[in-house]
C-alpha positions in Angstrom: -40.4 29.8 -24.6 -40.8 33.4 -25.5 -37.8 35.9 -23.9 -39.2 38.7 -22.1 -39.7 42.4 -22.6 -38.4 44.9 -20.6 -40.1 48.1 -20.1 -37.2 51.1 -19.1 -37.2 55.0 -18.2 -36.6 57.1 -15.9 -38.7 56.7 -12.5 -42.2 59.7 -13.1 -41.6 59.1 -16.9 -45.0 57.6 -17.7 -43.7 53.6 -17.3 -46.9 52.6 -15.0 -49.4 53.6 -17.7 -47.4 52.3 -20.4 -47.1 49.2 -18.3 -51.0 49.1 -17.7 -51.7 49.6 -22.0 -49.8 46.5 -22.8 -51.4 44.5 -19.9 -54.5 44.8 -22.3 -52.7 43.0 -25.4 -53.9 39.4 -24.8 -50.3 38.2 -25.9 -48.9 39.9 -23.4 -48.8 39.0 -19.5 -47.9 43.1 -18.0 -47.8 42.2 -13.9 -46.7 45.4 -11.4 -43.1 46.0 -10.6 -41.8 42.4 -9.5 -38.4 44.0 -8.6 -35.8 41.3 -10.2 -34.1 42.4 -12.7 -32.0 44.4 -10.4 -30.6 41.2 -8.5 -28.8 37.7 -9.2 -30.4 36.0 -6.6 -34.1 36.0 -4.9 -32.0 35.5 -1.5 -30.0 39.2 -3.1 -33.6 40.2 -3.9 -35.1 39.7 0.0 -32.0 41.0 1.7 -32.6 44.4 -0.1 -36.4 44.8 -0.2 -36.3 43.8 3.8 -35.4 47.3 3.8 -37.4 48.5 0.8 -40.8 47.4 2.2 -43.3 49.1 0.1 -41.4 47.5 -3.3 -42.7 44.0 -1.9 -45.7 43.9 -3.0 -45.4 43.5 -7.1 -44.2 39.5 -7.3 -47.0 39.0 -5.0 -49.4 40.7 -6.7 -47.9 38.8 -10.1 -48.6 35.6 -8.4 -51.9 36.4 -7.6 -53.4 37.1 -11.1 -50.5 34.2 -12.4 -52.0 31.1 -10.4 -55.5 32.7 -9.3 -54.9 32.5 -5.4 -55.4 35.1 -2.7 -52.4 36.9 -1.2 -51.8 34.6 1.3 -51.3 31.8 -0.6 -49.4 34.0 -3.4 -46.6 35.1 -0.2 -46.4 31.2 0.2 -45.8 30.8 -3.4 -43.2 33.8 -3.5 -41.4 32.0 -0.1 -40.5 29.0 -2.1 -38.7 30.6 -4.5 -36.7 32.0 -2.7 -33.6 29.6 -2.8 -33.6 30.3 -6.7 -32.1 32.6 -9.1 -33.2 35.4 -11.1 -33.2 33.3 -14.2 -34.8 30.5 -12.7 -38.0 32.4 -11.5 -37.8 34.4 -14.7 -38.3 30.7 -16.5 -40.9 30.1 -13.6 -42.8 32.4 -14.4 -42.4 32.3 -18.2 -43.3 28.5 -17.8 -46.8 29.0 -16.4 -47.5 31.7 -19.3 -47.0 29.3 -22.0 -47.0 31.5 -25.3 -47.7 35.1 -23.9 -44.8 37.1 -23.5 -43.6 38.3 -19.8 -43.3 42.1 -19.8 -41.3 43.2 -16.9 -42.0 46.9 -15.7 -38.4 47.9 -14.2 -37.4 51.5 -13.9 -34.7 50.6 -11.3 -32.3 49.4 -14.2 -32.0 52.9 -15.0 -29.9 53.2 -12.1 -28.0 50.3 -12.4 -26.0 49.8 -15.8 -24.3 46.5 -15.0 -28.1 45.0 -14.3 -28.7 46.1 -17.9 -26.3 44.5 -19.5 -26.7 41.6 -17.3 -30.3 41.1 -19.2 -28.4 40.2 -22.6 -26.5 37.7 -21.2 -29.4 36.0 -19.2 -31.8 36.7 -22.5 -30.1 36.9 -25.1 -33.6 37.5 -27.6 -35.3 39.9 -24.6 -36.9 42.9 -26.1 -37.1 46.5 -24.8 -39.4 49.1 -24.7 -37.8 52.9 -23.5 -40.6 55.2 -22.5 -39.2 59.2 -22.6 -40.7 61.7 -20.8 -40.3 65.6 -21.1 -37.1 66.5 -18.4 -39.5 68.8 -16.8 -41.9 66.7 -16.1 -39.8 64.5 -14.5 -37.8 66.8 -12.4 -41.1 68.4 -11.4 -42.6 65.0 -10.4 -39.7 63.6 -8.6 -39.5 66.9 -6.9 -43.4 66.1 -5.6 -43.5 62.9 -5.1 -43.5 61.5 -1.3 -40.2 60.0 0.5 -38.2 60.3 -3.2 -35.2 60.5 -1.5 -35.5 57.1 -0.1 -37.3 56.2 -2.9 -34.8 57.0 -5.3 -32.0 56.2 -4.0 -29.2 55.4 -6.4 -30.2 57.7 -8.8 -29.1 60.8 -8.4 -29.0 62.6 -5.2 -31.1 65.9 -6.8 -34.1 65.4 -8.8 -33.2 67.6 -11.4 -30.2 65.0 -12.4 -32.4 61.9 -12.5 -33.6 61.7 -15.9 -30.3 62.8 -17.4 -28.6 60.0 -15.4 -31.4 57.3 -16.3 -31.9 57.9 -19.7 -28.3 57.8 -20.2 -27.9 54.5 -18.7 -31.0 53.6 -21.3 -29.4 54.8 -24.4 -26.2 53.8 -24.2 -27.3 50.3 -23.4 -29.7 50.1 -26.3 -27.3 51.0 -28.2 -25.9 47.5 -28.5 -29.1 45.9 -28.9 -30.3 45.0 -32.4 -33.2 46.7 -34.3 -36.5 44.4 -34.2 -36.4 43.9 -30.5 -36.2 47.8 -29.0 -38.4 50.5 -29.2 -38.9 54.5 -28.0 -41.9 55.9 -27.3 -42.5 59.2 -26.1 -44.7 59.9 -22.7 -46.4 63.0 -24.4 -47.5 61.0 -27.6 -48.4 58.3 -25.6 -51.4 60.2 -23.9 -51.9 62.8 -26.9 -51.7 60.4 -29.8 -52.0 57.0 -28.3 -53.5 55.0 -31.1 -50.0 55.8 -33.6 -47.9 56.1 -30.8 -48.8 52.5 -29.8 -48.7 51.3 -33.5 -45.6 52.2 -33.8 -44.0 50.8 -30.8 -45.8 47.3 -31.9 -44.3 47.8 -35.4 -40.8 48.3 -33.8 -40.4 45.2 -32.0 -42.8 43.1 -34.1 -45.7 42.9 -31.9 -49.4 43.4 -33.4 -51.4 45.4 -32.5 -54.3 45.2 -30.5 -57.4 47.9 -29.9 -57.0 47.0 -26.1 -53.7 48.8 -25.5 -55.8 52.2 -25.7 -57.9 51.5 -22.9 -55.9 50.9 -19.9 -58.6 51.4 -17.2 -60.7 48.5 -18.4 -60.5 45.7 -16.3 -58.2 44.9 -13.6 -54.9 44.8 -15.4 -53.2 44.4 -11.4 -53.4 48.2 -11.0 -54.2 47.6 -7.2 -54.2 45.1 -4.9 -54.9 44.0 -1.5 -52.9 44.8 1.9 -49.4 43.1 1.2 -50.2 42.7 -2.6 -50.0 47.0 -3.7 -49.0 47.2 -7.0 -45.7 48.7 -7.5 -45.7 52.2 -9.3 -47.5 55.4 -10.1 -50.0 55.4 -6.8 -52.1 58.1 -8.6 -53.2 55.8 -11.2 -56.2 54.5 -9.3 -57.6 57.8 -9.1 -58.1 57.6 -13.0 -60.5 56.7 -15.5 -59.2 57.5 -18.8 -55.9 58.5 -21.1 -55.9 62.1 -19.8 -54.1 64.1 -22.7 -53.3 67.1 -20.1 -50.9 65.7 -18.5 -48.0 65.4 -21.0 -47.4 69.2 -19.9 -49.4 69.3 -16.2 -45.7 68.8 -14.5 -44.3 71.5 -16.7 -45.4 74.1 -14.7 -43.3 76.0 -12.8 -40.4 74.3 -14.5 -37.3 76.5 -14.6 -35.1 74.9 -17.7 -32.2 77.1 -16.4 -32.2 74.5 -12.8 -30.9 71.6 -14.9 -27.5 71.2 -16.4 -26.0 71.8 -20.0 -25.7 67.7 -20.2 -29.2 67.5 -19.3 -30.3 70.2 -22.2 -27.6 68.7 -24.7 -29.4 65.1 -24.0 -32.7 66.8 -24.2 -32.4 67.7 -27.5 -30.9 64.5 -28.7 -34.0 63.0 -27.3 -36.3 65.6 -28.5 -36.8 68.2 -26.3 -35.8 71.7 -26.6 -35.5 73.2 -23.1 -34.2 76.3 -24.3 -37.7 76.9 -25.7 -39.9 76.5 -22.6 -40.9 79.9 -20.4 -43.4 79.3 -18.0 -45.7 82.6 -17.0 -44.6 83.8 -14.0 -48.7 82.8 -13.0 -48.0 79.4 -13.3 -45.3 79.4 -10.9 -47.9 80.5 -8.1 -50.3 77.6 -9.5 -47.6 75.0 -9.0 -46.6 76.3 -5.8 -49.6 76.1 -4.5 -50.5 72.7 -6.3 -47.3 71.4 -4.6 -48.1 72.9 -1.4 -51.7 71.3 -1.3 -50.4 67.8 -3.1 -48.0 67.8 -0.1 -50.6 68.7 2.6 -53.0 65.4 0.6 -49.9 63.0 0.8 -49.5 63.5 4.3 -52.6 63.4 5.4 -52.6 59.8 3.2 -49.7 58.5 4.8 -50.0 59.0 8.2 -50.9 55.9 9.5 -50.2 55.8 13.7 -51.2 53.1 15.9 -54.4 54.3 17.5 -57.4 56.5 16.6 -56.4 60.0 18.8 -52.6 59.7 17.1 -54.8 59.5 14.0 -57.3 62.2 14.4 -54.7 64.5 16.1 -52.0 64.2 13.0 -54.9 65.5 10.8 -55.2 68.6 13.4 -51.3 68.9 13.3 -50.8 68.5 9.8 -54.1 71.8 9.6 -52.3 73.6 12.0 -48.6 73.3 10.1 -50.3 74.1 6.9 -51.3 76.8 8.4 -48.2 78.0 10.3 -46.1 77.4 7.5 -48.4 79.8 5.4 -48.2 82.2 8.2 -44.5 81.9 8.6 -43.4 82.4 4.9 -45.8 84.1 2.8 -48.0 86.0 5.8 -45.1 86.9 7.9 -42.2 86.4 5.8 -41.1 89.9 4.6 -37.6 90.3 5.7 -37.6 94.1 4.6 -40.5 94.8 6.6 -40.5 92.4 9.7 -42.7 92.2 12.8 -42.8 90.1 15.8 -45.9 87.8 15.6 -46.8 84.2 18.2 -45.5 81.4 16.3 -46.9 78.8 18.8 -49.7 79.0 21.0 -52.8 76.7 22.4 -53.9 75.9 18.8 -50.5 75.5 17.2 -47.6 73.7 18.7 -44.7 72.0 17.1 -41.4 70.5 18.8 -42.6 70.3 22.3 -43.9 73.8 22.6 -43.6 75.1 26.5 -47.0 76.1 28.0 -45.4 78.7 30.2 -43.8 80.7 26.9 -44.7 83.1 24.7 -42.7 82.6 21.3 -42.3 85.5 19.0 -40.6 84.8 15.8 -39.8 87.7 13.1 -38.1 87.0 9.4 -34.9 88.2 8.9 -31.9 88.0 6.1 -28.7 89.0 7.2 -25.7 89.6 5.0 -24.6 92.9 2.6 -24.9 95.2 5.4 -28.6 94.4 6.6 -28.6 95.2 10.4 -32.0 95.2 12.6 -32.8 96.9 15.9 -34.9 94.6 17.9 -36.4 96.7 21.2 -38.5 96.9 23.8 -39.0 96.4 27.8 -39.0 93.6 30.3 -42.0 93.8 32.7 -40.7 93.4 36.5 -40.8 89.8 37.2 -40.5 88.3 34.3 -39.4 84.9 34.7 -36.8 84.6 31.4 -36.3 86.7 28.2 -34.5 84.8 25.3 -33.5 86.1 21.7 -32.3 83.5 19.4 -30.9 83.4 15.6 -31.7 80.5 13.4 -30.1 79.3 10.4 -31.2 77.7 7.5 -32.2 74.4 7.8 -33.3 75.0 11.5 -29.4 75.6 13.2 -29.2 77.6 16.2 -27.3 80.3 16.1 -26.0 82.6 18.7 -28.0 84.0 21.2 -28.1 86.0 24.6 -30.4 85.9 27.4 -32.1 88.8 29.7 -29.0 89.3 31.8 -27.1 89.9 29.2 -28.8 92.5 27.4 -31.7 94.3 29.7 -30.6 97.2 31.4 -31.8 98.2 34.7 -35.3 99.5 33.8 -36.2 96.9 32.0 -36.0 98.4 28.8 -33.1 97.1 26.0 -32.2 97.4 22.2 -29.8 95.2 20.3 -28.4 95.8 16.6 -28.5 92.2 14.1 -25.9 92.0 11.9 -23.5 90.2 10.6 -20.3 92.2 11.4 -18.6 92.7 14.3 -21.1 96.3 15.5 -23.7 94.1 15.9 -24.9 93.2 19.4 -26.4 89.9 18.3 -23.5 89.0 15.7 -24.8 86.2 12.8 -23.1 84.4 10.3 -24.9 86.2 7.3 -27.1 82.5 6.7 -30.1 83.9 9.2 -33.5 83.7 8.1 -35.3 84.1 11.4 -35.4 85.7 15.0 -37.3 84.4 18.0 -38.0 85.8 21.2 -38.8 83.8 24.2 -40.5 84.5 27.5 -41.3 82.4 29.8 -43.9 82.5 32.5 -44.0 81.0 36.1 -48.0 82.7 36.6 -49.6 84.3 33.8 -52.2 85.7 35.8 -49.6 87.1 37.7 -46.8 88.2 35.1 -47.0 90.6 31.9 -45.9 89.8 28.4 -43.4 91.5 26.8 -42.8 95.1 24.9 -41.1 94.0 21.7 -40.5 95.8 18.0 -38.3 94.8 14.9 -37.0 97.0 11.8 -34.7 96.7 9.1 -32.5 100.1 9.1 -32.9 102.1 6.1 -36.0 99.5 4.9 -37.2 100.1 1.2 -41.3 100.9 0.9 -43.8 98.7 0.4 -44.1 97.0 -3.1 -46.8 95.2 -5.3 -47.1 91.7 -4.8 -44.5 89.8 -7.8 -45.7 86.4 -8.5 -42.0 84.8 -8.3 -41.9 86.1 -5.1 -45.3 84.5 -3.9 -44.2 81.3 -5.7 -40.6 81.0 -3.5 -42.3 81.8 -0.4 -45.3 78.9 -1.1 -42.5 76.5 -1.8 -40.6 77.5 1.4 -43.9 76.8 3.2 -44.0 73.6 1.8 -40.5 72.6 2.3 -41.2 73.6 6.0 -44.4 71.3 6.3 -42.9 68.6 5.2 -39.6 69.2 7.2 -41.2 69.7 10.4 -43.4 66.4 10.0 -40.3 64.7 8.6 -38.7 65.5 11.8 -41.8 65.3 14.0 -42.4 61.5 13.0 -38.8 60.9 13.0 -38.5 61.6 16.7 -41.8 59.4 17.4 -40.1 56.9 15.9 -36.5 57.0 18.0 -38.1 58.2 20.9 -41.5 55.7 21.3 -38.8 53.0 20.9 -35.1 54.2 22.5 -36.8 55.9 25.1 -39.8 53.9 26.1 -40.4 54.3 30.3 -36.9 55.7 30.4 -35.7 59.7 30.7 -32.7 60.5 29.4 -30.8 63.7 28.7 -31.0 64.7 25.2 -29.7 66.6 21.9 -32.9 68.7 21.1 -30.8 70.4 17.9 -33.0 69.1 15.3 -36.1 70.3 17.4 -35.4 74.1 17.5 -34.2 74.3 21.3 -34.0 77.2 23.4 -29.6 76.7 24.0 -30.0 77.7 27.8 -32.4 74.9 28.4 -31.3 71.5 29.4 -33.4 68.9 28.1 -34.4 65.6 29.7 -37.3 63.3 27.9 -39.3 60.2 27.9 -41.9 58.1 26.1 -44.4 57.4 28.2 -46.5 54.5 28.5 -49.1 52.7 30.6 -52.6 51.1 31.0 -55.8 52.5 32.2 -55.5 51.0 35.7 -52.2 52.1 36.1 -50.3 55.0 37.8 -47.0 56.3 36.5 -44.7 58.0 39.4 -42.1 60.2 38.4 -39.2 60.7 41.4 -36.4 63.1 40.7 -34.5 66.5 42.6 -35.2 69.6 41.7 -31.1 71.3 41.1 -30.4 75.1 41.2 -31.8 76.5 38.1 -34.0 80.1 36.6 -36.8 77.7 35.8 -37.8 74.0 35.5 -40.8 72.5 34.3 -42.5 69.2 33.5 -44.7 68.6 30.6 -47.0 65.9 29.0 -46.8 65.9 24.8 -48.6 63.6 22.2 -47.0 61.7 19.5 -46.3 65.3 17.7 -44.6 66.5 20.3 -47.7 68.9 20.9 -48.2 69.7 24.9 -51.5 68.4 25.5 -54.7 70.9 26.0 -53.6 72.7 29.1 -56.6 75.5 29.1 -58.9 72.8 29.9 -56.4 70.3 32.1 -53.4 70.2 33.7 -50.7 68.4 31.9 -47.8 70.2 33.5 -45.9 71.6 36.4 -43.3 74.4 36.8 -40.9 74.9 39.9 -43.4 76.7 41.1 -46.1 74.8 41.0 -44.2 71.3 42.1 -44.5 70.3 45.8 -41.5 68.9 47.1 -39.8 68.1 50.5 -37.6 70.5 51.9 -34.5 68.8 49.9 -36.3 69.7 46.7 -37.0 66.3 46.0 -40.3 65.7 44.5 -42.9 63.1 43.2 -45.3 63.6 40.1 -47.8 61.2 39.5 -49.5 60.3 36.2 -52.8 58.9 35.8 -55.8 59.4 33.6 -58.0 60.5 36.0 -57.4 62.4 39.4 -56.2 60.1 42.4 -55.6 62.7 44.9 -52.1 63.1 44.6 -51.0 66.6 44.4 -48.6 66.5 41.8 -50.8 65.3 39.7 -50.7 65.5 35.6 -53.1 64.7 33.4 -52.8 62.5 30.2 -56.3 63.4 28.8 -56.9 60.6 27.3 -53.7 59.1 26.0 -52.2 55.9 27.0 -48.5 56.9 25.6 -46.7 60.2 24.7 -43.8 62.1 25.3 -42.7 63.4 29.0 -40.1 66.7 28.8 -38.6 68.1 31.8 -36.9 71.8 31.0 -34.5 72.9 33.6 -33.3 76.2 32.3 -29.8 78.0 33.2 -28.8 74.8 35.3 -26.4 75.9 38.0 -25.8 72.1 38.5 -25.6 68.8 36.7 -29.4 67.6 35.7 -29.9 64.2 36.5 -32.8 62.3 34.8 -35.4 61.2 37.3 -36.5 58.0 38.0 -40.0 55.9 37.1 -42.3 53.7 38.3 -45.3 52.4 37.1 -48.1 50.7 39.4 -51.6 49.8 39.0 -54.1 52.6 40.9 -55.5 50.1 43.4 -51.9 48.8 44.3 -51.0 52.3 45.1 -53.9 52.9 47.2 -53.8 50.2 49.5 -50.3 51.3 50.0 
């Protein structure tokens, strides 16, 4: 039987395509990623892609086109091999093929040198094909592409290192493989030249050449599949139709070459690239940017999959209103020499269990070499709570001071932000934002808040400079992806480890106000049902309760009532009290209302607790149990 081939590079470096050219030669059988080179064992195999999910799919797939049968059947198929080894289903496979050769699509042995050299031993005739693609293409890619850091992990921790560490691995193991059964091809000839680039890869490891290798989106060639059959590798290649010669330089802008290290130019070169000669236009940093930001907006609108239709249709509105807010935030309101106060949350934007009965102002700031800002203004009489708050890259909290600490008498205050010890609000020079909270008990009732920012001694306004436009479009992307990273990444903790159930918890990932005390629950019941909540209302400025979807947005409260502050709450005269959920009005007068949704989040805030906060109690009944009792 004839050894295999093994396609390698460097994960973004063009090894899907290549894989789906050679699937055209009819001596050659070119399946998805199967995912076993990497392992000794199909029991090793299972263990690790139990955790690796989305990599399942490629055997399956394989089996599928192999033997003819549907996915089901194909899952039955890849079940009973799983007692064997690598070898053995390598042999299995090669068995069924007869005299075509098995090419084997694995960019994970980049990442894994003793799997490399593993290969000779178990084929000692295998053949290799190393596809190289420009460093910054890569690095840009990798640097796009959804989830990459669980994606690719054992790599490299940053993108930019990657394809030096991958293509290292590569050449030193081909290295000691004999002439006649390796080859190099390069990504960018492969889509610019493909007719000699693909002549002379056959020519290196004595394959001949076939016409079909130029026209990889002709027939099937496995580059989709059914639910639980996906084909392993570049997801964007179903969106094609043709070689598209464009993009051997797409990724390359908004490449810096000065981001990756001398090892990675030195190996470059070697390879045949010349970083030192690439300057992109400062234009086309803006036009990646904003590529990036929009590619990122499109990936996450195609991976959110939730379990019902208004989790589905309200991601969509979250992930328009974060695009939106993160636009706002860092290229709209994100001058740090010329700052303002603006709402960062509000009825039609909400993010980590907003408050309904708080105004959030947010202004940019950067603190360090002497920057100091005078934040001002005046307190209303009866305002409820005043908060100002630092945060810190990556979200921190940093130090803060509430109303009594820093309003004088008439109302009226004004605090210097430094980082030195003159400062009123003192930071540690790693600032990028300050946020003002008030909080109401009656809107109707209470007046917002006087409030001004300034940088001392602020430079004048300047033109526009694309660089700058670029960092700030990236920031907002980093931020809409952050906060739906963390947004989804609660859902998931809390609609599990806190299902019925309130508990007191850690809200530092979720940008808390620190004088709060937090205390939350996933809710969930059935249409005929009724959830009580029963707790005591402590000593405290303020306490609320407050219904939230599965992106921890409160639910539309200028059209129903989904929450209930101290003074809205009617308790017995030992401030205990009772609040009743339901999805339509039973008559009980602490009613909430979940407009429509079966599950979500429940947050109680008790602000400047004078005693300890004890999470309240539930019980769930169905609505005609309830009112016969």
């Amino acid at each position: 039987m004839p050894a295999p081939c093994f396609v390698l590079g460097a994960p973004r470096s063009g090894t899907t395509l290549l894989r789906v050219m050679l699937a055209g030669h009819p001596a050659l059988f070119s399946p998805p990623e199967m995912v076993l080179a990497p392992f000794a064992t199909m029991a090793e195999r299972r263990q690790k892609l139990d955790e690796r999910f989305w990599e399942k799919g490629g055997l399956r797939r394989t089996l599928m086109e192999l033997l003819g049968v549907e996915a089901a059947e194909a899952k039955a198929v890849e079940a009973s091999l799983e007692h064997r080894t690598v070898p053995e289903v390598y042999a299995w496979l090669q068995e069924r093929l007869g005299e075509r050769i098995l090419v084997d699509k694995c960019p994970h042995l980049g990442a894994d040198p003793a799997a490399l050299q593993r290969l000779l031993r178990w084929f000692p005739d295998a053949r290799f094909i190393w596809i190289v693609r420009h460093p910054g293409s890569v690095t840009r890619s990798i640097e796009n592409m959804p989830m990459a850091e669980v994606m690719l992990q054992g790599y490299a921790p940053d993108a930019r290192d990657i394809w030096a560490y991958a293509n290292r691995n590569i050449r030193d193991f081909l290295a000691g493989v004999p002439e006649g059964r390796k080859a190099r091809i390069h990504y960018e000839a492969m889509v610019q030249s493909p007719e000699a680039a693909m002549r002379a890869l056959c020519a290196d490891i004595d394959l001949p050449f076939h016409p079909s290798l130029l026209t990889p989106y002709e027939g099937d060639r496995m580059r989709e599949g059914p639910s639980g059959a996906r084909a392993v590798g570049d997801p964007n290649m179903a969106g094609r139709g043709s070689i598209q010669p464009e993009l051997a330089t797409k990724w390359l802008e908004g490449f810096d070459p000065a981001s990756v290290s001398p090892a990675t130019h030195a190996l470059a070169r070697e390879l045949g690239y010349d970083l030192g000669a690439l300057e992109a236009p400062p234009i086309a940093a803006v036009s990646a940017a904003m590529g990036a930001l929009f590619d990122s907006a499109r990936r996450l609108e195609q991976d959110l999959r939730m379990p019902n239709d208004l989790d589905n249709v309200e991601g969509r509105r979250f992930l328009l209103r974060m695009l939106s807010a993160s636009i706002d935030l860092f290229v709209e309101e994100g001058d740090v020499d010329r700052p303002r106060f603006h709402h960062s949350e509000g009825p039609t934007r909400k993010m980590f269990a907003d408050n309904p009965d708080a105004d959030y102002w947010r202004a940019p700031v950067k603190l360090g070499g002497g920057r100091a800002y005078r934040v001002s203004g005046r307190l209303p009489p009866g305002t409820a709570y005043v908060g100002i708050l630092l945060y810190r890259r990556g979200g921190a909290v940093g130090n803060h001071r509430h109303d009594h600490a820093f309003v004088g008498a008439d109302g009226t205050f004004s605090l210097r932000i430094a980082a030195d010890d003159t400062a009123d609000l003192r930071g540690e020079g790693d600032e990028i934002a300050v946020m003002v909270r008030q909080y109401f008990t009656d809107r109707a009732r209470e007046a917002p808040i006087e409030l001004h920012i300034a940088l001392d001694g602020a430079p004048g306004p300047t033109a526009l400079e694309p660089r700058d436009l670029a960092r700030s479009l990236e920031r907002a992307r980093r931020n809409l992806e952050v906060v739906f990273e963390r947004t989804l990444g609660t859902w998931k903790m809390a609609s599990v480890g806190l299902l019925n159930r309130f508990t007191v918890m850690d809200g530092a990932a979720l940008f808390p106000t620190p004088d709060n005390t937090y205390v939350a629950c996933w809710y969930r019941f059935g249409e005929d049902q009724i959830m009580f909540v029963r707790g005591r209302l402590g000593r405290s400025r303020y306490w609320s309760f407050c219904l939230y979807n599965a992106f921890m947005e409160s639910l539309d409260y200028r059209a129903h009532r989904v929450s209930l502050n101290h003074t809205q709450l009617v308790c017995d005269a030992d401030g205990n009290y009772e609040i009743c959920l339901a999805h339509r009005n039973p008559g009980h007068p602490n009613w909430v209302d979940t407009t429509g949704h079966h599950a979500g989040y429940a947050l109680i805030r008790v602000l400047l607790a004078e005693e300890a906060v004890e999470p309240p109690g539930i019980e769930v009944k169905y609505e005609r149990e309830w009112r016969r009792g």
